[in-house]
N, C-alpha and C positions, 0 to 999 in steps of 0.2 A: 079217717075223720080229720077234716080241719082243724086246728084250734087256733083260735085268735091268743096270739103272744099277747099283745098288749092288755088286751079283757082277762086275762088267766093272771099278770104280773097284778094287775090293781085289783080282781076280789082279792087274792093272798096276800096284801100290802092291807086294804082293809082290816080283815082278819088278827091280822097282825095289834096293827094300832086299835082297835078293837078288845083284844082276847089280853095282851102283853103292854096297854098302855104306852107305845111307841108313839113316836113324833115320826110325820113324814118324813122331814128331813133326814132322820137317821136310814132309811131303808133306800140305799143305794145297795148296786148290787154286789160289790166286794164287799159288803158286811160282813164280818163273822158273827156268826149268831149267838155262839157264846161267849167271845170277848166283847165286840161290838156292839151286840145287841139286849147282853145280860139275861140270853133265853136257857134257863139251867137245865139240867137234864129231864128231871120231870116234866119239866116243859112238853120235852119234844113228845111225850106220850100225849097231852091233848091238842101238839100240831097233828098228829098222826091221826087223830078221830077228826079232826076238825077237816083236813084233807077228805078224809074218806067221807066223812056228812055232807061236804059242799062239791066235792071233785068227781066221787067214785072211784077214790086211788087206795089201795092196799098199799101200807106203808111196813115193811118190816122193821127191825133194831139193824141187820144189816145193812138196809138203805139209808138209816136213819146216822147210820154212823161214818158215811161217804157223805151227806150233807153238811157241807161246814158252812157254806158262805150262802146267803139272800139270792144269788145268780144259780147256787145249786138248784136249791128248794125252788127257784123257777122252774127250771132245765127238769127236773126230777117230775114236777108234773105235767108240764106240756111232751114230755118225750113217752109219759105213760097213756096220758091222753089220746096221745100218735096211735096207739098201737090195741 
């Protein structure tokens, strides 16, 4: 499957500012999500349904805990996407 990087980086940057109250400007992709971005843990349990509602990704707690930065959480769906 193809997946357009650029269309995959901007719905989940919506999403984002969206679901977490984010400013674009903040969502560069060295963000860290939890220093940078102030997304706490709880969080990442409604990134992980909001991925799987909008993407079709199964997100586990050990993926979820190798995503630290905005460039992961890219990388992490379009590499699932891939395959």
């Amino acid at each position: 499957m193809i997946v357009d990087r650029k269309e995959t980086i901007l719905k989940i940057n919506s999403f984002l500012i969206e679901e977490f109250e984010l400013e674009e400007d903040q969502l560069v992709p060295d963000a860290l999500l939890k220093d940078d971005l102030d997304i706490e843990s709880l969080d990442f349990v409604d990134i992980a349904v909001i991925l799987e509602n909008n993407f079709g990704v199964k997100v586990t707690s050990e993926h979820l805990g190798k995503i630290l930065t905005l460039h992961d959480l890219y990388q992490f769906v379009i590499d699932y996407k891939q395959n």
